[in-house]
N, C-alpha and C positions, 0 to 999 in steps of 0.2 A: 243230698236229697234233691230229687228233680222238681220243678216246677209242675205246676198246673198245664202249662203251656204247651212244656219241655215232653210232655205224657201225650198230652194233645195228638202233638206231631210225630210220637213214634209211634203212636197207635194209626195214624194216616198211612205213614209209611208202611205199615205191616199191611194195611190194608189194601193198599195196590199193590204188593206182592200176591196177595192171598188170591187177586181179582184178575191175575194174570193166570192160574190154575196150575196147569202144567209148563206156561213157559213158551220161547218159542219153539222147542223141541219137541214139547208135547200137543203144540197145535199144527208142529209139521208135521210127527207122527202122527196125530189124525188124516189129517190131508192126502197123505200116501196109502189111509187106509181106505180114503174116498170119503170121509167124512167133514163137513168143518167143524170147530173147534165149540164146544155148546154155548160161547154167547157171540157168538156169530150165526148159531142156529136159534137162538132167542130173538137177535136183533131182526133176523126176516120174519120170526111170528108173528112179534110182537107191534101192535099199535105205536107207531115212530113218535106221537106227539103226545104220548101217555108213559105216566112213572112205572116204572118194574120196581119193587118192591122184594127183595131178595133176601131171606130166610137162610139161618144157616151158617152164611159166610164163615163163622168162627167155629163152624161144628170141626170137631178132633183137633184142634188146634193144639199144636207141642205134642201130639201123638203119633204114631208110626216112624218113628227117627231112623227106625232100618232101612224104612220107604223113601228115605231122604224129607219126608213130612208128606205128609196128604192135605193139599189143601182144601178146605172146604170140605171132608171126607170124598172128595171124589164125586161129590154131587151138587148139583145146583138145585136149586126149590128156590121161590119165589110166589110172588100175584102179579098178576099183571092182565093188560087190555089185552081181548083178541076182539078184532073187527065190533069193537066199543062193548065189549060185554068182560 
C-alpha cells in the first residue's frame, strides 16, 4: 500500500505530464501551423502578476487510449486576470 506521501507525488507527477498537453511535438506541430501552443497564448493574455486558476486539468483523464490519451480533453478553461479585470 502507498503512503499518503507516495500518492502525493505521483499525482504531481501526472500533473506536469497533463500540463505539458501535447508535448513537445504537439507545440511544434502548432508552431508549423503558425500557431503557439495555448499556454503560451494564455501567458501573453494574461495579467503576468495574477493567478490563472485552471479548470479542468483532469477532464477525460484515462480516456481516449486510441488517441494515445487526451490530455485535459484537448482544452484548456480556466479564470484568470485580463488588464485587472
Amino acid at each position: 500500500m502507498s503512503t499518503l506521501l507516495e500518492l502525493t507525488e505521483m499525482l504531481r507527477q501526472r500533473e506536469q505530464t497533463l500540463l505539458q498537453g501535447g508535448g513537445e511535438s504537439g507545440a511544434e506541430r502548432q508552431r508549423k501551423l503558425g500557431r503557439l501552443p495555448v499556454r503560451e497564448r494564455l501567458t501573453l493574455l494574461l495579467d503576468p502578476d495574477r493567478p490563472f486558476l485552471e479548470l479542468g486539468l483532469w477532464a477525460a483523464e484515462g480516456m481516449y487510449p486510441e488517441w494515445g490519451n487526451v490530455p485535459a480533453a484537448g482544452v484548456v478553461t480556466g479564470l484568470g486576470w485580463i488588464e485587472g479585470h
